[in-house]
C-alpha positions in Angstrom: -11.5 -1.0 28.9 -10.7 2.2 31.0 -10.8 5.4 29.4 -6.9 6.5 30.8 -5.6 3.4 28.3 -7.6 4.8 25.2 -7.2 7.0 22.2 -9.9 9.8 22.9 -9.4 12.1 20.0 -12.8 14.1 20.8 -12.6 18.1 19.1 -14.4 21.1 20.1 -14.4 21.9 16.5 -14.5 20.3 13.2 -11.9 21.1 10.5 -13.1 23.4 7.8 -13.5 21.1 5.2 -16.2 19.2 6.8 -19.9 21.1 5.1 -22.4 18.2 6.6 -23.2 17.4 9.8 -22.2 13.3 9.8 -19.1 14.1 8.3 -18.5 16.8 11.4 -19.0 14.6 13.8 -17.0 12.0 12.5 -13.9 14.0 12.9 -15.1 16.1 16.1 -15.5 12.3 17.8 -12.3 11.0 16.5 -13.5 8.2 14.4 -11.9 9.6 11.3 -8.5 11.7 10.9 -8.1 12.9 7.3 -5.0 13.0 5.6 -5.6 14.3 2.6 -8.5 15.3 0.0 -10.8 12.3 -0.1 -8.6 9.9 2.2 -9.0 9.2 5.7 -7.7 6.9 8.9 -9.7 5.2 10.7 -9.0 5.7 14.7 -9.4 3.4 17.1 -13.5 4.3 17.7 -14.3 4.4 14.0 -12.6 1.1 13.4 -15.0 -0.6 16.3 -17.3 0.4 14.2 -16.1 -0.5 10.9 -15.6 -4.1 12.3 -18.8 -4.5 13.3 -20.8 -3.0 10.0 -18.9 -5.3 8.0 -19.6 -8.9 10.9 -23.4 -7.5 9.9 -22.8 -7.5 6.3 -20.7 -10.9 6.5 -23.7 -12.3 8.4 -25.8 -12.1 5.9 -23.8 -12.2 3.3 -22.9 -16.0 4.5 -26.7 -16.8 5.5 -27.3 -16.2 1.6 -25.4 -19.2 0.2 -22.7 -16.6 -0.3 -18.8 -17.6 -0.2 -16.2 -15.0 0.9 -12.8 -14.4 -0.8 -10.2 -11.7 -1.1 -8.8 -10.0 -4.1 -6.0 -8.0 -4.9 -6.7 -4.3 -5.3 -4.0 -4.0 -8.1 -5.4 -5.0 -11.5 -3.7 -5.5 -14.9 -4.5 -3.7 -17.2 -5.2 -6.7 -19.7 -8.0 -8.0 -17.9 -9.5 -4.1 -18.4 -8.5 -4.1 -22.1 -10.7 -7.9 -22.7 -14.0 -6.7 -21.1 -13.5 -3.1 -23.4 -13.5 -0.9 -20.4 -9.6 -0.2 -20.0 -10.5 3.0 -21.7 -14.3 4.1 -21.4 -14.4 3.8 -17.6 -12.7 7.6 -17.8 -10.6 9.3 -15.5 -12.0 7.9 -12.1 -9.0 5.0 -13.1 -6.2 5.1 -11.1 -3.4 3.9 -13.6 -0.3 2.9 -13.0 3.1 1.3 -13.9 5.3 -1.4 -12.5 9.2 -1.2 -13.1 8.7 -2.9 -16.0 6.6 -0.4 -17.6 3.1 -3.0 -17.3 0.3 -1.4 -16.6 -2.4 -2.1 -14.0 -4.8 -0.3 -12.3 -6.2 0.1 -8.1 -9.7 -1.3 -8.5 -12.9 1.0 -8.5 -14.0 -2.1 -8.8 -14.0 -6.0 -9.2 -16.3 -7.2 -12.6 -12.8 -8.5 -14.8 -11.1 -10.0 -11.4 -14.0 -12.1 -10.7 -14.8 -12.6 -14.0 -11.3 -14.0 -14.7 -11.4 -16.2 -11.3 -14.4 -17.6 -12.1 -13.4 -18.4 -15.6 -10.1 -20.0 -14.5 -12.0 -22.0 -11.9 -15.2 -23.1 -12.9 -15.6 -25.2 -15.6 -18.5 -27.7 -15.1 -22.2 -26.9 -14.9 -22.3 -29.2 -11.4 -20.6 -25.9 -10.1 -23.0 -23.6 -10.6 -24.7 -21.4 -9.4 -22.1 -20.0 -7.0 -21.9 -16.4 -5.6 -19.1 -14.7 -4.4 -17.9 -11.7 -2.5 -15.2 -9.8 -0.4 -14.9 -6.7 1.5 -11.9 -4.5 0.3 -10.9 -1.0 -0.1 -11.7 0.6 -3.7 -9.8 3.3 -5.4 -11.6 6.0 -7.9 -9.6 9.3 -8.6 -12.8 11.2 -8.0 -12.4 14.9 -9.6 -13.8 16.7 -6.2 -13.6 14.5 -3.3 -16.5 16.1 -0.6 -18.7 14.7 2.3 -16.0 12.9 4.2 -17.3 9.2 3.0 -19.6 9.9 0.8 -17.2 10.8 -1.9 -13.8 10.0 -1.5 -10.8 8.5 -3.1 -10.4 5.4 -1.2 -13.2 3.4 -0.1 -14.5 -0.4 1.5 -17.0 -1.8 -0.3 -18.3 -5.0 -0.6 -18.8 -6.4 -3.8 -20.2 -9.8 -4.7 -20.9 -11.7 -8.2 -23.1 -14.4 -9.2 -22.6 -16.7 -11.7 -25.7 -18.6 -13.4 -26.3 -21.0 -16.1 -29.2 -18.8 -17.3 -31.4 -15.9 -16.5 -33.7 -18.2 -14.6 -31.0 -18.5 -12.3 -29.6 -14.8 -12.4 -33.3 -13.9 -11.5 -33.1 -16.1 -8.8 -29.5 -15.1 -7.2 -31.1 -11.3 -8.3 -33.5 -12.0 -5.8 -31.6 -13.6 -3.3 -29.0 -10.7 -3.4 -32.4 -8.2 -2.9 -33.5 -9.7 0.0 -30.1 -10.1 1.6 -29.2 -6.7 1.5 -33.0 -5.7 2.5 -32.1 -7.5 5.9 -28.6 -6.2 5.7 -30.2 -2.2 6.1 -33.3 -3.0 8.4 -30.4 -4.4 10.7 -28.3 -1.1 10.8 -31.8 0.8 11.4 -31.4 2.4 8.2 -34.7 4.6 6.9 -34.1 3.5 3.4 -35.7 2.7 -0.3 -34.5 0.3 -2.8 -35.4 2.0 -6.0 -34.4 1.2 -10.1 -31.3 2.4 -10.8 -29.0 3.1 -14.4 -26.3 0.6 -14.6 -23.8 3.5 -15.4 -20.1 2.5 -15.7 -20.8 -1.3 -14.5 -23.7 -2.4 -17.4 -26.0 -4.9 -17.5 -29.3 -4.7 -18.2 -31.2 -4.3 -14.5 -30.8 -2.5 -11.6 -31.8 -1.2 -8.3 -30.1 1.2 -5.7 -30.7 1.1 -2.2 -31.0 4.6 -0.5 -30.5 5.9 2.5 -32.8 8.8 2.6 -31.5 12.1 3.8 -31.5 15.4 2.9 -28.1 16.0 1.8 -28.4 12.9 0.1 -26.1 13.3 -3.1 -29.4 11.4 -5.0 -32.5 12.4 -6.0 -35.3 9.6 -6.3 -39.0 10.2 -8.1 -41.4 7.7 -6.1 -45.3 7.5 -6.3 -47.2 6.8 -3.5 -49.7 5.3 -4.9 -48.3 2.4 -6.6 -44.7 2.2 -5.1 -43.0 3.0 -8.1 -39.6 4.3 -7.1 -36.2 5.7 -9.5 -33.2 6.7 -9.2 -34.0 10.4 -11.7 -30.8 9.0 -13.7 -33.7 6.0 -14.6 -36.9 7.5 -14.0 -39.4 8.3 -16.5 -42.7 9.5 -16.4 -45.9 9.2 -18.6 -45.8 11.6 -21.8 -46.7 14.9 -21.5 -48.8 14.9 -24.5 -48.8 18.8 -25.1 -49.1 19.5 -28.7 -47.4 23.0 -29.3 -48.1 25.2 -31.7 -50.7 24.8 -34.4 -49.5 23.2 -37.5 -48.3 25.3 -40.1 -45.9 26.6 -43.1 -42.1 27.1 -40.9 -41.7 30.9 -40.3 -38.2 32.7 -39.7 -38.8 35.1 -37.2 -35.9 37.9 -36.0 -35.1 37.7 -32.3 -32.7 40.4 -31.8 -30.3 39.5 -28.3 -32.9 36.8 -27.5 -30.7 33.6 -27.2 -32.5 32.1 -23.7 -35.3 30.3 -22.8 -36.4 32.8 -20.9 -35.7 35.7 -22.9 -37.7 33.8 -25.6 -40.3 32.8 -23.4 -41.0 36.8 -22.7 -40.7 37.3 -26.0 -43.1 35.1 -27.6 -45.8 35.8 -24.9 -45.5 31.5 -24.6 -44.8 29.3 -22.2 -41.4 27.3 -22.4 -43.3 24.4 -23.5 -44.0 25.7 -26.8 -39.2 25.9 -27.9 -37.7 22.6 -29.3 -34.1 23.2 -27.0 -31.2 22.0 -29.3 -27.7 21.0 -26.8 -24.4 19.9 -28.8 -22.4 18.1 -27.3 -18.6 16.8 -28.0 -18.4 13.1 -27.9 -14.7 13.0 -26.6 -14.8 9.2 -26.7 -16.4 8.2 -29.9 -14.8 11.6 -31.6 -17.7 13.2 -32.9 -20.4 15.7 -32.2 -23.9 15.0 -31.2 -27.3 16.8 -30.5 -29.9 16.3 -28.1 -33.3 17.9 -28.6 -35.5 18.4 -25.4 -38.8 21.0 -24.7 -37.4 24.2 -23.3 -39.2 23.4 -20.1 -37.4 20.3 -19.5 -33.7 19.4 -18.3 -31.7 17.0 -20.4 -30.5 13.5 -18.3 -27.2 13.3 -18.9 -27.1 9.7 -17.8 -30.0 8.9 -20.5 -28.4 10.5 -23.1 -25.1 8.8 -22.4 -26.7 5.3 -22.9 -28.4 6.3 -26.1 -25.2 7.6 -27.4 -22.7 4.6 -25.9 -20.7 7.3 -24.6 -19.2 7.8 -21.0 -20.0 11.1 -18.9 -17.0 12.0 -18.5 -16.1 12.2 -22.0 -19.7 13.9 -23.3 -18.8 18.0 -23.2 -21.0 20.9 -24.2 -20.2 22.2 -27.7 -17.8 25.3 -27.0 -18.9 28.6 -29.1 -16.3 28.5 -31.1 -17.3 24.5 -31.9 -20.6 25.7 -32.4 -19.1 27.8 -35.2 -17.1 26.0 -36.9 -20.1 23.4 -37.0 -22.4 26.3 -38.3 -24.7 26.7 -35.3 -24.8 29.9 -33.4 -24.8 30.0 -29.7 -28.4 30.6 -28.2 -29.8 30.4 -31.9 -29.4 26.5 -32.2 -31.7 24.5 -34.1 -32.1 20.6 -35.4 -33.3 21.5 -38.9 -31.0 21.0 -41.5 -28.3 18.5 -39.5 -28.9 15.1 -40.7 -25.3 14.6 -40.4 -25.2 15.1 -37.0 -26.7 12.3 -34.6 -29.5 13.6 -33.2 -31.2 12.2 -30.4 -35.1 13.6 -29.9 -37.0 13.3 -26.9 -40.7 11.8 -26.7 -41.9 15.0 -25.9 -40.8 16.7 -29.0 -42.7 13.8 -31.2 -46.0 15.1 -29.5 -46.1 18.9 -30.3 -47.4 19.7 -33.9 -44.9 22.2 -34.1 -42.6 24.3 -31.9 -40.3 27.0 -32.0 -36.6 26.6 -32.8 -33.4 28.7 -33.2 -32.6 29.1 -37.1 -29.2 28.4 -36.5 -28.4 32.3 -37.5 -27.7 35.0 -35.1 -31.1 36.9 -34.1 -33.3 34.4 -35.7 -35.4 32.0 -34.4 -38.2 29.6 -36.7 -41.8 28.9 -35.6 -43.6 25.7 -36.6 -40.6 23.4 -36.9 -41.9 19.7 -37.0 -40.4 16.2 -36.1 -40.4 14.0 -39.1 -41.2 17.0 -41.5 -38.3 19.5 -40.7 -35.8 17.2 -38.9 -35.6 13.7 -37.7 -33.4 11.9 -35.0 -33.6 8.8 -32.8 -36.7 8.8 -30.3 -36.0 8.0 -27.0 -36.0 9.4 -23.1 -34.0 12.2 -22.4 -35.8 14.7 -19.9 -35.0 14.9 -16.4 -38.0 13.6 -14.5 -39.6 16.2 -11.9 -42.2 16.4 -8.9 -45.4 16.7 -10.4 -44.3 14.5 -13.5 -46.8 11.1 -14.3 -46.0 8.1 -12.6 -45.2 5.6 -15.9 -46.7 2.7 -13.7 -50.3 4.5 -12.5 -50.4 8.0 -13.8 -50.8 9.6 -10.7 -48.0 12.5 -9.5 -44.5 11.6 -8.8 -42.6 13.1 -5.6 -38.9 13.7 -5.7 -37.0 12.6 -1.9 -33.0 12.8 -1.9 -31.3 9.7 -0.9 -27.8 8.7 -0.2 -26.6 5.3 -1.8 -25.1 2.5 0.2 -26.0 -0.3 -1.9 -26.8 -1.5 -5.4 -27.7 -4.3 -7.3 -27.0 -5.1 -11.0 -28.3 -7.9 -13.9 -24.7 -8.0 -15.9 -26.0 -11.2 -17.9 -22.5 -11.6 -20.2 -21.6 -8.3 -20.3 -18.1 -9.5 -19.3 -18.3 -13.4 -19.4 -18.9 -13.1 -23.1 -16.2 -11.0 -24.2 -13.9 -12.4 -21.6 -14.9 -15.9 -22.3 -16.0 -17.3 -18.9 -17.7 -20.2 -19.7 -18.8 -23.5 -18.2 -19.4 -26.7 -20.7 -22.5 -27.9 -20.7 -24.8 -31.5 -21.1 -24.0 -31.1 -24.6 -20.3 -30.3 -24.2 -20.7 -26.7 -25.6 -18.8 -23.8 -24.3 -21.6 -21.4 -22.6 -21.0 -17.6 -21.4 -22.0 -17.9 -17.4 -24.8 -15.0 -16.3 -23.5 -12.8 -14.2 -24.8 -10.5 -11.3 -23.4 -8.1 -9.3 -23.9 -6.6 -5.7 -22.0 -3.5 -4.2 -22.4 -2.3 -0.5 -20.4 1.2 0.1 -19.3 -0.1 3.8 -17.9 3.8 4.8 -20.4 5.1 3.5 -22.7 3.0 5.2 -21.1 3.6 8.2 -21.6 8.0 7.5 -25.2 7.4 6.5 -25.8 5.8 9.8 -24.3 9.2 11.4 -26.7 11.1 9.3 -29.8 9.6 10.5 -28.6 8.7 14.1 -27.1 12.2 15.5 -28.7 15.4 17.7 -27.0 18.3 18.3 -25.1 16.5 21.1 -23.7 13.9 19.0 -23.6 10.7 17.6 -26.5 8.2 18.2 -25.2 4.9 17.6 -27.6 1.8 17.5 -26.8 -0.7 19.6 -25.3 -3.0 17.6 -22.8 -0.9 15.6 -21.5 1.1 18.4 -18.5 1.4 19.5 -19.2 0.0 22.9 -22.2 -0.2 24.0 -22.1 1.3 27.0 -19.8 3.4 29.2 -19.5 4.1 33.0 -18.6 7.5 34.5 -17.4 8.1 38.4 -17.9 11.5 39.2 -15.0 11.2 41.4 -12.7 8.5 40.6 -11.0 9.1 43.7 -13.7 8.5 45.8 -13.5 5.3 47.1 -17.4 4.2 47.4 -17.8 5.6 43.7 -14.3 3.5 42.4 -15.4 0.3 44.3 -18.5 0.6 42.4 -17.6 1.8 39.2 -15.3 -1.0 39.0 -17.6 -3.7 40.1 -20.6 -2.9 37.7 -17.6 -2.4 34.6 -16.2 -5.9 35.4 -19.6 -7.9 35.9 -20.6 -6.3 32.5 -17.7 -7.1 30.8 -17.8 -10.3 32.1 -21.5 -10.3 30.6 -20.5 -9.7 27.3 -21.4 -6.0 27.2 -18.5 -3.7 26.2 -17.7 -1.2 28.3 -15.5 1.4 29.0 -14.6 2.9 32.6 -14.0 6.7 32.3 -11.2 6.9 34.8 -9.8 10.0 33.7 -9.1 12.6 35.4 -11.1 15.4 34.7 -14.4 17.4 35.0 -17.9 15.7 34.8 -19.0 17.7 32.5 -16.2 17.4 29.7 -17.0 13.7 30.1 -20.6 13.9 29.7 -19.8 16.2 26.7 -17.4 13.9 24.9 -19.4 10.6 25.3 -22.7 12.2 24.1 -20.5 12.9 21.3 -19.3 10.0 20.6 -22.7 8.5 21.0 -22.3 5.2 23.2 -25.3 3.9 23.9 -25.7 4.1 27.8 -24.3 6.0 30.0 -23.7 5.1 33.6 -23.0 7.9 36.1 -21.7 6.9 39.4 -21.9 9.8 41.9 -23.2 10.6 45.6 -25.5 7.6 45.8 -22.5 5.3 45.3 -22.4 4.2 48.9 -26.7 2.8 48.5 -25.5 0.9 45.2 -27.5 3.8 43.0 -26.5 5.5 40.0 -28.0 7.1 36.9 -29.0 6.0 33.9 -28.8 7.7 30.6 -30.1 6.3 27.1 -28.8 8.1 24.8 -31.4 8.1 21.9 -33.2 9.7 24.1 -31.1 11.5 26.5 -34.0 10.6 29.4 -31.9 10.3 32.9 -33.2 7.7 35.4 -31.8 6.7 38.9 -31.5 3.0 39.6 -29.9 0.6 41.4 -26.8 -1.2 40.2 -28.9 -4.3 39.5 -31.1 -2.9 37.4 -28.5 -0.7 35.3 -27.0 -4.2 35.0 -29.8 -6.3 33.7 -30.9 -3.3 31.8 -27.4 -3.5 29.5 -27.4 -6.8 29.5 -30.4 -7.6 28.3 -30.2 -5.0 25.4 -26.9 -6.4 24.5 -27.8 -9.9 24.2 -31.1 -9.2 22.8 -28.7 -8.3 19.7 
């Protein structure tokens, strides 16, 4: 391919929008154009690309026992409204309506498509197991789009589902999945950590995320290592802190005059923040009612974990406003349990282990010492702190570590979360109708394809591995013009290409250097220069991972690429 036939969008500088580096150089090396908030093109580069991330993932996906098919993006609404999620997936949906007024939605995802295809289609036990997947673009109406792929509107994923007869044969397709997308990310050269995840909007009962770690990772993951343990913080817990609080005693109201804080109270009570019972209210927008969550004041709440306690959706869980808290009889900064049995309240561990604490009285300026759980108030038990560096490790008790990950994969047990209610079924020895148990696999292919840019960059550009790049190599004349460097040029770009190496011939006609430049940004692989030594049959040899320059002979640059590329 010569350069003079090509789309070379390369920039100087990125647009403003772009804040991390990957997604900068995606634009600045013309693999993406943006159109609007959250949705890009794909240019001619970028789409090399693209194609060749998902031949990786189809790979593998096909050496698993895997069979590929291709769904519709536009989903009624009726498939949505059977498996009870038409309305609790929240305003991520995009919803729509037909002429007809019928309303569908563009897929975030695929559960109640492949749910319904499976139940149409398989009926008999002889069929199972059977696994399927695709590779399609997504839709999610994210609130602030931001990272370039990492969050956006419109997405490719692949998604997959497994149908069982039982959970000895989800565990098995569980761990088939596992391993397949384990070789799916050592094959992109990804520096990454499968870790248990929360099942969030999809369900089930099991889960693990596979991270690409990275600094601006969106994720934060607790890991010990000692004993491997790894979570995604929406799922990790940590061994209790079994701090007891304050001593025992008879409750005491105590006046805290324009001490409403943590902090404040901390400085106040001469304490540490261990010692406050923190009391959150929350509107429950999707079950219509108003709950409380009671945490140490040292501790963050998990949103996710107190999401799944309550059966609620993040999106519809909302602090208490003050002028909720009022009408409810609470007092901003002055909230306490005590006295709310009619509320649900959900209590973490923590709070269980302290004798006593210190709590707001629910009046202005007051706060009580030695409130108790299970004396003074009482509420479900369960996990609700954020976990944190230095936190137990639930598996070996030694300290956890927090890293930052991005995810491009993850995994999920459904069991019949979705073939029970939407009665997928298969009829078994006995001729009874029995719910199939399901799986299901997501890869985030853009993003996949950003995360890569994130790890694999310099401040010259991209660094693409061999295998997903563009082209793998890339030859440029100094002077096109000059007729011992053209005869040359030409000759090692056609006996490459005719190698099975692609190649591009930068015939254009302009400066060395603003070659160089753009192909270091656009991070091919090699880079051939052919200049004064034309006329011996020598030219020089760049790798760009590690930008070391070596002169050779054309032989050698030729076995050299052609060896890597069918090494692949």
């Amino acid at each position: 391919m010569k350069a003079t036939r090509m789309l070379i969008s390369t920039l100087k500088e990125a647009p403003s929008e772009a804040k991390i580096e990957s997604h900068i150089l995606l634009l600045r090396a013309g693999m993406l154009k943006n159109e609007v908030a959250g949705v890009y093109n794909y240019l001619p580069m970028g789409v090399r690309v693209l194609n060749k991330i998902e031949n990786i993932i189809r790979e593998e996906m096909d050496k698993s026992g895997s069979i590929e098919i291709l769904c519709s993006a536009l989903q009624p609404k009726e498939l949505w409204v059977e498996s009870g999620r038409w309305m609790k997936y929240g305003p991520e949906l995009m919803r729509l309506k037909d002429r007809h007024e019928r309303e569908f939605c563009l897929g975030p995802t695929h559960e109640e498509i492949f749910t319904s295809m499976a139940r149409d289609l398989v009926k008999s036990s002889k069929q199972l197991p059977i696994t399927m997947y695709q590779i399609q673009t997504k839709y999610r109406d994210e609130f602030r789009p931001r990272f370039g792929l990492m969050r956006s509107r419109e997405f490719i994923m692949k998604d997959a589902y497994s149908f069982d007869k039982d959970e000895a044969g989800l565990e098995k397709s569980y761990q088939n999945m596992y391993d397949t997308y384990t070789r799916i990310f050592t094959r992109f050269g990804l520096n990454f950590q499968a870790v248990l995840a929360d099942t969030g909007n999809i369900g089930g009962n099991g889960s693990h995320q596979f991270m690409a770690l990275s600094d601006i990772g969106e994720s934060d993951i607790a890991y010990c290592e000692a004993c491997n343990y790894a979570a995604d913080v929406e799922k990790a817990t940590s061994k209790l802190d079994t701090f007891e609080g304050l001593a025992e005693g008879k409750v005491e109201k105590i006046h805290t005059p324009n001490v409403g804080t943590i902090e404040e109270l901390v400085d106040f009570f001469k304490c540490d923040a261990k010692n406050f019972a923190k009391t959150l209210i929350y509107h429950d927008f999707m079950n219509e009612k108003f709950i409380i969550a009671v945490i140490r004041g040292d501790r963050e709440i998990n949103l996710v974990k107190l999401v799944n306690e309550s059966n609620s959706n993040e999106n519809y869980l909302k602090m208490a406003t003050d002028e909720e808290l009022a009408e409810l009889g609470f007092v901003k900064g002055f909230c306490g349990p005590q006295g709310k049995d009619k509320f649900d309240i959900y209590v973490d561990y923590e709070i269980a282990e302290a004798k006593s604490l210190y709590t707001g009285a629910n009046e202005k300026d007051y706060h009580v010492k030695n409130v108790k759980y299970g004396r003074d108030f009482n509420g479900k038990l369960c996990d609700l702190r954020t976990t944190v560096a230095g936190d137990l490790c639930p598996v070996c008790g030694k300290p956890l570590k927090i890293n930052r990950g991005i995810e491009v994969g993850q995994i999920f047990k459904l069991q019949t979360k979705y073939s029970e209610p939407m009665k997928c079924t298969y009829v078994d020895e006995k001729g009874n109708n029995v719910p199939m148990v399901m799986g299901c696999y997501g890869i985030g292919v853009t993003r996949t394809l950003q995360s890569i840019v994130e790890q694999y960059h310099d401040e010259f550009g991209i660094k693409w591995p061999l295998n997903v790049a563009p082209y793998h190599a890339v030859i440029v004349p100094v002077k096109y013009d000059d007729p011992a460097q053209k005869e040359l040029a030409d000759k090692l770009h056609d006996t490459l290409a005719n190698n099975g190496v692609e190649v591009v011939l930068d015939d254009r006609d302009e400066r060395p250097g603003f070659k160089f430049k753009d192909w270091e940004l656009i991070g091919l692989p090699y880079i051939v220069t052919v200049g004064r030594r034309a006329a011996e049959g020598i030219v020089e040899f760049k790798d760009r991972q590690t930008m070391e320059k070596v002169e050779m002979s054309f032989d050698d640059a030729l076995n050299k690429i052609v060896s890597a590329v069918k090494s692949l």
